[in-house]
C-alpha positions in Angstrom: 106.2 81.9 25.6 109.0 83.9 27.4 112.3 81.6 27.8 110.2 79.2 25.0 110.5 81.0 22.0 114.3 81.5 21.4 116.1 81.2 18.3 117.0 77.9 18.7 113.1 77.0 19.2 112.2 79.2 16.3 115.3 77.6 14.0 113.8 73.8 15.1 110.7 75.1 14.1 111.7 76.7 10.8 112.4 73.2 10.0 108.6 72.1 9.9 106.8 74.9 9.0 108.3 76.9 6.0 106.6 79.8 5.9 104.5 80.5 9.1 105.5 83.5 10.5 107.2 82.8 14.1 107.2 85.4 17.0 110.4 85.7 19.6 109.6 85.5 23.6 108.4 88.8 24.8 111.1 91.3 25.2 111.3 94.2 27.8 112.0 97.0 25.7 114.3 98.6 28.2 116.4 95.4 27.9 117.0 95.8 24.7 118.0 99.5 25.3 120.0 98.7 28.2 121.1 94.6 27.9 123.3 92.5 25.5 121.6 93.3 22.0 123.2 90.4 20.3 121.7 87.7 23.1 118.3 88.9 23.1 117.8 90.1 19.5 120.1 87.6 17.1 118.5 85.3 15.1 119.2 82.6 11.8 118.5 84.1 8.6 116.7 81.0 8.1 114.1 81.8 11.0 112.0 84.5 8.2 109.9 85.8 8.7 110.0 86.4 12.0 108.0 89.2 14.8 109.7 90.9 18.0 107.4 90.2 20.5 108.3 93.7 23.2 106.7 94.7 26.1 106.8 97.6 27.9 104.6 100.8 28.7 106.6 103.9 27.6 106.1 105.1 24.1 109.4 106.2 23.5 111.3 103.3 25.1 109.3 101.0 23.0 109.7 103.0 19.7 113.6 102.8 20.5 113.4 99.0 20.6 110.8 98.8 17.8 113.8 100.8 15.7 116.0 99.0 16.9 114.4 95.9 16.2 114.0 97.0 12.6 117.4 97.5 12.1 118.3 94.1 13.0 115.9 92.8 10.4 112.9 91.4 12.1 109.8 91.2 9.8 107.2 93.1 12.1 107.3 94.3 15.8 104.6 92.9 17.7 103.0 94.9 21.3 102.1 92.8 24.2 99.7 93.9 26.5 98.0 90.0 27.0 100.4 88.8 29.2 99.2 88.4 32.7 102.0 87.1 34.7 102.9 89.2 38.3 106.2 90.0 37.1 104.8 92.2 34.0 101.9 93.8 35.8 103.9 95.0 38.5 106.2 96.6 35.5 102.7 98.2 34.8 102.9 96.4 31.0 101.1 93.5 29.6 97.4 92.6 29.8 96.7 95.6 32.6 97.7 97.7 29.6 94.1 97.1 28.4 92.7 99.1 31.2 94.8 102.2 29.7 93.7 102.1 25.6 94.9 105.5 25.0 98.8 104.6 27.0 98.7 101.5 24.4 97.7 103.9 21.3 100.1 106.3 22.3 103.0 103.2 22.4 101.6 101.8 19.4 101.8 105.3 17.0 105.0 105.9 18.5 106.5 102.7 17.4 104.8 102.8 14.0 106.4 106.3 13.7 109.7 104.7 14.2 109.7 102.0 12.1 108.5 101.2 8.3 107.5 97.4 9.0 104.3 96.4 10.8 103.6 97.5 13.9 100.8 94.7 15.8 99.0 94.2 19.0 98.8 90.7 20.6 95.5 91.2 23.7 93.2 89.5 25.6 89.0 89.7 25.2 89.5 91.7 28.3 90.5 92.0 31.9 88.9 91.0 34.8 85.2 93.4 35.4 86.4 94.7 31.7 85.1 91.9 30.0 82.3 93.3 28.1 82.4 93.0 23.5 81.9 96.4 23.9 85.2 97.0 26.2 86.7 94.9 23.6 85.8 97.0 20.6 86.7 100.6 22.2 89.9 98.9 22.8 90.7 97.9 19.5 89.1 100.8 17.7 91.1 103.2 19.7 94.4 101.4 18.8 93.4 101.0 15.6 93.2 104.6 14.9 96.7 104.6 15.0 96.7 102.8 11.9 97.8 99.3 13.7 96.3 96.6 11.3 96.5 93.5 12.9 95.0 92.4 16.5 96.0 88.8 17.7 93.5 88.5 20.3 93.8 85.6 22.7 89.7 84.2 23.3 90.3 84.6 27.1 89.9 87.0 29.3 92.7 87.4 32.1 92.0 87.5 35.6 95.0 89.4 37.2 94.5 89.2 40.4 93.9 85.4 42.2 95.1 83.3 38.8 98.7 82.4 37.8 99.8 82.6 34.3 99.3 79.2 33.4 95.7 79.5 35.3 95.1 82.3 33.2 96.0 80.1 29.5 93.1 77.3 31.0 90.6 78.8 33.4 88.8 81.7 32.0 86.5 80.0 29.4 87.1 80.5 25.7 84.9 82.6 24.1 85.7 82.4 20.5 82.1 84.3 19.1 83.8 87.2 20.6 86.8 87.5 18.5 84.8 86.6 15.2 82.1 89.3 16.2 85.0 91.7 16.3 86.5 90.6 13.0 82.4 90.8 11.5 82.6 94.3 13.3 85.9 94.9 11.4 86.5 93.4 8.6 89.2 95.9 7.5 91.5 94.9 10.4 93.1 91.4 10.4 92.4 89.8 13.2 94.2 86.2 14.2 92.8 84.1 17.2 94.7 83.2 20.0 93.8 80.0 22.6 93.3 76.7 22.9 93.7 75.5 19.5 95.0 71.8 19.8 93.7 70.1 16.7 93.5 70.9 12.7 89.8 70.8 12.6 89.6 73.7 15.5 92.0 75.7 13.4 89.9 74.9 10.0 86.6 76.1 12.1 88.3 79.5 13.1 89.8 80.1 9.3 86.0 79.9 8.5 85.8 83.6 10.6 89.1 85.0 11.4 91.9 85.7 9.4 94.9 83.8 11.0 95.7 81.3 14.1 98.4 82.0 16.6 99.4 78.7 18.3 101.6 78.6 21.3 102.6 76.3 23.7 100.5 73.5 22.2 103.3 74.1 18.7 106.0 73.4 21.3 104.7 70.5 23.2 103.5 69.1 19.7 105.7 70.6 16.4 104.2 68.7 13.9 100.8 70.0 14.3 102.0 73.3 14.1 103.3 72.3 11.0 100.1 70.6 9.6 98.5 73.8 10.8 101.1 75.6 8.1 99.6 73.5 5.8 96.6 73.9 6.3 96.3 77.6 5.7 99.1 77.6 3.2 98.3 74.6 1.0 101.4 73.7 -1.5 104.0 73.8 1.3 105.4 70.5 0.3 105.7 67.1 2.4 106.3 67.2 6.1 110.0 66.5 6.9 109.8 63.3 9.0 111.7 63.4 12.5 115.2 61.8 10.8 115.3 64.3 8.2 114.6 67.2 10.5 117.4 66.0 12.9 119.9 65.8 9.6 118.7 69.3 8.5 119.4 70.3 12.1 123.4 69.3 11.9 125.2 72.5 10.7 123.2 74.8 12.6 123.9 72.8 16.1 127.7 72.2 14.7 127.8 76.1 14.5 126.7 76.8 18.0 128.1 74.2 19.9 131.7 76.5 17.7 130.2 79.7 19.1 130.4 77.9 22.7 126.4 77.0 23.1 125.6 74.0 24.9 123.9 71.2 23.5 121.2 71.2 26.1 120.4 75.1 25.1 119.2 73.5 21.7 117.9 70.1 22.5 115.4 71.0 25.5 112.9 72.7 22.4 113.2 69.4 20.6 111.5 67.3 23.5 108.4 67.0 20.9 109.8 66.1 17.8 108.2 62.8 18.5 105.0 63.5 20.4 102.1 60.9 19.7 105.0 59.0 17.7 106.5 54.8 18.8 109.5 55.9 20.6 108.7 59.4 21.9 109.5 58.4 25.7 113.1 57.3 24.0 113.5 60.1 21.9 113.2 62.8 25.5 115.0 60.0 28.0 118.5 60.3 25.6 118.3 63.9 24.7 117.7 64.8 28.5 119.5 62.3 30.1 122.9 63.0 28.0 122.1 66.2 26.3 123.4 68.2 29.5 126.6 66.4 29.9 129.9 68.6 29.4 131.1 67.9 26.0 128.0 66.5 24.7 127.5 67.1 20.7 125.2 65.9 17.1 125.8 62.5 18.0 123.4 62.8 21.1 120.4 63.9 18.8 121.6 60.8 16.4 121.6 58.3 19.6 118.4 59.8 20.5 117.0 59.3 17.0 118.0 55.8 16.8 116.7 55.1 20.4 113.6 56.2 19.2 113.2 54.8 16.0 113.7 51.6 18.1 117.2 50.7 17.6 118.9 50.2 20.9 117.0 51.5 22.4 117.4 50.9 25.9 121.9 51.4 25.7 122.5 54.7 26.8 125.9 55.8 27.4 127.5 55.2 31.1 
């Protein structure tokens, strides 16, 4: 989700689901040690609970970021070593990591050593030839040893070599009996599945086995079925906000960054599917993309586009 899941995502987000716990983009640890803190690691109070997603492959970089992190009040510091886009691998981090289980348990003890809130570990089923349950199992047993807790496992495998990144998210078949054999295996560790979960009733099948969901790009592309996902695993969460009261509970926050100097577009490019599968959805993305990157623009774009999509003039936009 890297250059997805920003705090202006994650704040749009908040909106809709209450209380699911929402992850940042991945983060080079040596970005944070060396970049703009503030840019990379600020978020809204309102965006709690909320992971730092780092990557990286140097125990004591990472357990300066993880601290670092911490100290900047995110609720749990998350290790990625699924990711299998060229960039990371030739950074020697990400999903190649899984070829190197002792180089992850070494990162992963070293962060928990620097920090007192969870430490986690978001993988693949495997990596290309290492694709076996069993490679799967030695991998997490020798990370859990650390005392890491929680596995997110996405119910691929990644091909690194010959497959892009998004090749990688809908070529290698899904094999979810793999993750649930690992959470029968280990039913002290929480595991949460990861992959291609597009509907309420796939999300209700893996709660039947698994202790959580992770839901990616499908909770952008589609926000509301992220939050009947919330829901659905935390009945008692109170009515859906329909799209006009999310866009009125969206006001002070975009009137505070558009103060700080943040262009409109930086917000309203994560909003694209407030209206997915909704009457006026094509409406909804022309306005906010078609006057959402003009110089100047402000709140009363998201209000036109609201009212363009709830059908009321809808086809005036602005010259």
């Amino acid at each position: 989700m890297m250059d997805w899941s920003d705090r202006h995502f994650r704040h749009f987000l908040r909106i809709l689901a209450p209380r699911a716990l929402l992850y940042t983009e991945m983060i080079v640890a040596q970005a944070i040690l060396r970049g703009d803190r503030p840019r990379l690691l600020e978020f809204d109070p309102a965006e709690h609970p909320v992971a730092l997603q780092l990557g990286g492959a140097e125990p004591e970089a990472l357990a300066a970021a993880a601290r670092i992190g911490a100290e900047w009040g995110y609720d749990e510091i998350n290790l990625n070593v699924g990711c299998p886009s060229d960039r990371v691998q030739s950074a020697s981090f990400g999903a190649c990591l899984m070829a190197r289980p002792e180089l992850v348990a070494e990162c992963v003890a070293a962060m928990q050593a620097a920090v007192a809130v969870p430490v986690t570990v978001k993988c693949r089923i495997g990596i290309d030839d290492f694709d076996s349950y069993e490679f799967l199992e030695t991998f997490v047993d020798r990370v859990a040893a650390t005392g890491c807790r929680t596995f997110i496992v996405h119910a691929r495998k990644a091909i690194l070599a010959g497959l892009s990144p998004r090749q990688n998210r809908e070529i290698p078949p899904l094999h979810y009996d793999t993750v649930w054999r690992l959470k029968r295996a280990r039913p002290a560790l929480s595991i949460v599945i990861n992959g291609g979960i597009r509907t309420l009733a796939v999300a209700r099948e893996q709660w039947r086995h698994v202790d959580g969901v992770m839901v990616g790009r499908e909770a952008y592309h589609n926000p509301y079925l992220f939050a009947a996902l919330e829901r659905g695993a935390e009945p008692g969460g109170g009515p859906i906000p329909e799209p006009g009261e999310v866009t009125e509970r969206l006001r002070d926050y975009v009137g505070r960054e558009l103060a700080r100097g943040t262009r409109l577009h930086s917000m309203t490019r994560h909003m694209l599917g407030l209206y997915a599968g909704r009457p006026g959805a094509r409406a909804w993305r022309r306005t906010l993309s078609e006057l959402g990157r003009r110089e100047g623009a402000d709140f009363g774009v998201i209000e036109r586009a609201r009212i363009a999509a709830d059908g009321v003039g809808g086809d005036r936009l602005a010259g």
